[in-house]
C-alpha positions in Angstrom: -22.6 104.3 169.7 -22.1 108.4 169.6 -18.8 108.3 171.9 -16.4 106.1 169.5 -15.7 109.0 167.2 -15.7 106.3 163.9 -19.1 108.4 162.6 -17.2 111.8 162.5 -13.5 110.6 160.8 -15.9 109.6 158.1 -17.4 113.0 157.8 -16.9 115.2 154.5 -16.5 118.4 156.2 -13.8 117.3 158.5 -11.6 115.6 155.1 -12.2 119.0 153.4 -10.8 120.9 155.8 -7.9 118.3 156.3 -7.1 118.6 152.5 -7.1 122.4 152.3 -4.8 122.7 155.7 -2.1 120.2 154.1 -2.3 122.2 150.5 -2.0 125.5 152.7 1.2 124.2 154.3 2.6 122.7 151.5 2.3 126.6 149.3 4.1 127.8 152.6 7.2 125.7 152.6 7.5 126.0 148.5 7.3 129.9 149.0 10.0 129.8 151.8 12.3 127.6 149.8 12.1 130.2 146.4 12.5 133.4 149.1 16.0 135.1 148.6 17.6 134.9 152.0 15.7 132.3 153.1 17.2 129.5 155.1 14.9 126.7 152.9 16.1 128.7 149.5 17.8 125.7 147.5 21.1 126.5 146.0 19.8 126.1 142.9 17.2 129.1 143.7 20.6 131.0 144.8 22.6 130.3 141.7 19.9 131.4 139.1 21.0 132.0 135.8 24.7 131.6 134.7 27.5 132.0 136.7 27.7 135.7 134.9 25.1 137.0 136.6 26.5 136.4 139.9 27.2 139.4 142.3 24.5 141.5 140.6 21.4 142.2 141.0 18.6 140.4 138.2 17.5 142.7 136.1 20.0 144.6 136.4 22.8 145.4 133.1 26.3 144.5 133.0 28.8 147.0 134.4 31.8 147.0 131.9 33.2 150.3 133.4 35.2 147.8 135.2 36.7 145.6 132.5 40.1 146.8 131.0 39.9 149.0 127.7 41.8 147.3 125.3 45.1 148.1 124.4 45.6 150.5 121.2 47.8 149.0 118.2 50.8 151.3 118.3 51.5 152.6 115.2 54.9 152.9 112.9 56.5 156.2 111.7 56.4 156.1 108.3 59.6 155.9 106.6 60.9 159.0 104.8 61.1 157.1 101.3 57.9 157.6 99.0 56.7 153.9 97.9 56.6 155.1 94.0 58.0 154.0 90.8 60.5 157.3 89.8 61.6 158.2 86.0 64.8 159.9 85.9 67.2 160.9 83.1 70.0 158.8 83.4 72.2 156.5 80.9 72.7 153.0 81.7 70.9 151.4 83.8 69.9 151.6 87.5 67.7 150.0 90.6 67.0 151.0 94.0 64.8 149.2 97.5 64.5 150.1 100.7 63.6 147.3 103.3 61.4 148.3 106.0 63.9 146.5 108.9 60.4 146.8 111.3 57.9 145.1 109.4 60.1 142.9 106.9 58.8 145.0 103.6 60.0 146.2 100.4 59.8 149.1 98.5 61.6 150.2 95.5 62.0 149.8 91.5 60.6 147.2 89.5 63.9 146.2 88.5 65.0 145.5 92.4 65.8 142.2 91.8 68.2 142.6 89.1 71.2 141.7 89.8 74.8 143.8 89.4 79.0 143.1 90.5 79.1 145.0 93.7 82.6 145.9 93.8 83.9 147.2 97.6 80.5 146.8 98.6 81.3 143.6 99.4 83.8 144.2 101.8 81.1 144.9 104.0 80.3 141.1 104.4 83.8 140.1 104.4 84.8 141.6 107.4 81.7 140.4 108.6 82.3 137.4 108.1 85.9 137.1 109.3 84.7 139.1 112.8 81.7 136.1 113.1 83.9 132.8 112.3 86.8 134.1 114.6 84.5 134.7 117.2 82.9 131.2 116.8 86.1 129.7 116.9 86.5 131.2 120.2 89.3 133.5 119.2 89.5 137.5 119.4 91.1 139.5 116.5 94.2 140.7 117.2 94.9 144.6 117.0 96.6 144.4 113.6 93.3 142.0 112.3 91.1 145.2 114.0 93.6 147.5 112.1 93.2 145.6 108.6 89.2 145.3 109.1 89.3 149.3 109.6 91.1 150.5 106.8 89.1 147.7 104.4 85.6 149.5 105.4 86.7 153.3 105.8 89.5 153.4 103.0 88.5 150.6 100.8 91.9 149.0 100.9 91.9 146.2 98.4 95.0 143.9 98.9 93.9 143.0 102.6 90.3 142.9 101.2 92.1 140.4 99.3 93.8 138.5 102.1 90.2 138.1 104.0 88.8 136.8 101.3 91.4 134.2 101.0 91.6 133.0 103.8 87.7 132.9 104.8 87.4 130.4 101.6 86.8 132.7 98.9 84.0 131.6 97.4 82.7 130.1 100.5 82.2 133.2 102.1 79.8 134.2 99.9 77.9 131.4 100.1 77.5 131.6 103.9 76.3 135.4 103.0 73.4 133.8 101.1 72.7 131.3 103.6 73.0 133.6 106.6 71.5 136.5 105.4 68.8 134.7 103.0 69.3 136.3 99.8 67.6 135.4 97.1 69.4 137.1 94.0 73.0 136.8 94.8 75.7 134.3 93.5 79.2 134.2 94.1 81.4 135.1 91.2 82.6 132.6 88.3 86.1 133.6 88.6 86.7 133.6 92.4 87.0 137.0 92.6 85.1 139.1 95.5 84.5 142.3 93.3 82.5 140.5 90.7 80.2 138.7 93.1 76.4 139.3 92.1 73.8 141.5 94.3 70.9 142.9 93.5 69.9 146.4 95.1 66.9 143.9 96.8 69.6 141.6 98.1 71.7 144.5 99.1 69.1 146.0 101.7 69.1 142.0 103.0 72.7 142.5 103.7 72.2 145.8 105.8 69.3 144.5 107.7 71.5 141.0 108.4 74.8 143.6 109.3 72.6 145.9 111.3 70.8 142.5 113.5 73.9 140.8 113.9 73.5 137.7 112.1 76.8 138.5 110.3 79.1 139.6 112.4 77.8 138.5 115.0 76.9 139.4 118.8 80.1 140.3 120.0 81.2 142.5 117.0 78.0 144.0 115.4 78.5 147.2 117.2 81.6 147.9 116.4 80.9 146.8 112.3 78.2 149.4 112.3 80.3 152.0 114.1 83.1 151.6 111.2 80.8 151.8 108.5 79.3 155.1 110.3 83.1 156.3 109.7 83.8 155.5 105.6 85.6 158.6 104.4 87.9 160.1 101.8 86.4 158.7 97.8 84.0 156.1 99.4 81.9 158.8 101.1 79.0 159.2 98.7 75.8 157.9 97.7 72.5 157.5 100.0 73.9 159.0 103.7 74.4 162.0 101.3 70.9 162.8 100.6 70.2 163.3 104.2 70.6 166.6 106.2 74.2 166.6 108.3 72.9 165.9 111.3 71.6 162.6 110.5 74.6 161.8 107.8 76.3 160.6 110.8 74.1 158.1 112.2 74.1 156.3 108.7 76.7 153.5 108.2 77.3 152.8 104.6 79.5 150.9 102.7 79.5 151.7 98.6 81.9 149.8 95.5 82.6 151.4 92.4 84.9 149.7 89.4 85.3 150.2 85.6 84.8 147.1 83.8 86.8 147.0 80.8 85.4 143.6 79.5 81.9 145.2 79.5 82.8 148.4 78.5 80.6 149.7 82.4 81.3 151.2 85.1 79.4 149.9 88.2 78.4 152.1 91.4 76.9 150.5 94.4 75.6 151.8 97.5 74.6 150.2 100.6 73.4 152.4 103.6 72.1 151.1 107.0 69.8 153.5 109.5 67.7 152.9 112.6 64.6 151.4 110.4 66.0 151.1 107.4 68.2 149.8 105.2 69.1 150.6 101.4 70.8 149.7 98.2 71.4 151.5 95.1 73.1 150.1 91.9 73.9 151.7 88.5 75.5 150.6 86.0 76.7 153.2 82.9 79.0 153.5 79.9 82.8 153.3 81.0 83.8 157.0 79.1 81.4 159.3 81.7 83.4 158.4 84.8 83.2 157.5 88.5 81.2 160.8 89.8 78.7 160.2 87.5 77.3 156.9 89.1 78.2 158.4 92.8 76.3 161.3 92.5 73.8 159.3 91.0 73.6 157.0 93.8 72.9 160.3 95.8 69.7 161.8 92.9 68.6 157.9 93.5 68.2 158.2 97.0 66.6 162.1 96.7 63.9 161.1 94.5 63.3 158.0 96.7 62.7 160.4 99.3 60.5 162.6 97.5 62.5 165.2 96.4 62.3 167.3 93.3 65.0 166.5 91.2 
């Protein structure tokens, strides 16, 4: 019968155009879900890419005007010495570093780890040493100690040199010098005695640096160490702080030995000198018949060719 509508489901036009209606809705919805802004737009469609391209626009290149300039590597003023091996005219023998308190180098003669008897030079250590240990045994110098301690490092006075040394151990002392301040080339003497106790020029600028960042005197009396060594005077005034103009002489603390050695026939000149970036040691060692001012100015035409002076 015509009215029961079965003959017309069954007709091909009508399934055509039944398919083609449900493919047209179907590209809709897909096209609304891949539209930015879109309320279908998955969060997948919103997030595409990496997480680095999000806030900007695809296509689009990186801003890095907004990212921080990295920051510059400061750079070190060079030291005043010349890092060069220097040839000069002089009897005997003699050996010169510089440490490089900043960076932890060396620079200096071959010979820098040769060792030599340091004389007063030493004193420098032992009133270093007696400053730290009374400090860590929770005790303060009296004024007469501070008195000794002064005239020991400006004058050189050897009989309470003496007494320091005794009573800190002797020997002792300058092994906690080579533990402390991590030398490599030192060694106490055979005989006890502080004046004969071994440093090499390499050894020596350990000692400053180790004086000048407290490990041996310690916190509490670095300062004022550095301030009596600034104030040597009188014979024991000579050597490195020397070859420096006035102005700066002054800011240099220093602390040199010098001693004839009649069993070798020597005399032996040491300098130690201590500065803001820097420290130093000179050591030379000569024939006993040309006397003490030969070694100490010595010390001082060391230093000057070290610092690139004509000489």
């Amino acid at each position: 019968m015509a009215g029961d509508g079965r003959g017309r489901r069954g007709d091909p036009t009508v399934l055509r155009l039944a398919a083609f209606s449900a493919l047209l809705i179907g590209l809709v919805l897909v096209s609304l879900r891949l539209l930015p802004g879109s309320p279908l737009a998955t969060a997948a469609a919103a997030r595409w890419g990496d997480s680095s391209t999000a806030g900007r626009a695809t296509g689009q290149p990186a801003d890095r005007s907004s990212r921080p300039a990295p920051s510059p590597t400061p750079s070190l003023e060079p030291l005043p010495f010349k890092n060069r091996q220097i040839d000069l005219d002089l009897k005997g023998w003699y050996a010169w570093s510089v440490l490089d308190t900043r960076t932890g180098k060396f620079i200096g003669s071959q010979n820098m780890a040769e060792t030599s008897t340091t004389a007063s030079l030493i004193k420098s250590w032992i009133v270093a040493d007696y400053l730290r240990t009374t400090a860590e045994d929770g005790k303060t110098p009296s004024d007469a100690k501070l008195a000794d301690a002064t005239l020991i490092i400006r004058d050189s006075d050897n009989t309470r040199t003496q007494q320091f040394y005794n009573n800190l151990g002797q020997t002792a002392s300058i092994k906690r010098m080579i533990s402390i301040c991590e030398t490599t080339d030192s060694s106490p003497a055979a005989d006890k005695g502080w004046s004969r106790t071994n440093l090499s020029p390499r050894d020596t600028a350990r000692l400053g640096a180790c004086i000048k960042d407290g490990r041996a005197a310690g916190p509490k009396w670095t300062k004022w160490l550095l301030n009596e060594m600034r104030l040597v005077r009188g014979t024991g005034d000579f050597g490195i702080r020397k070859a420096f103009p006035a102005a700066e002489r002054k800011t240099i603390a220093i602390k040199n030995g010098w001693v004839d050695r009649t069993r070798e026939q020597e005399i032996h000149v040491n300098c130690l000198a201590i500065a803001d970036d820097w420290t130093m040691g000179v050591m030379v060692r000569y024939p006993i018949g040309l006397g003490y001012e030969y070694g100490m100015k010595n010390c001082q035409k060391i230093t000057e060719a070290a610092l690139g002076a004509t000489v």
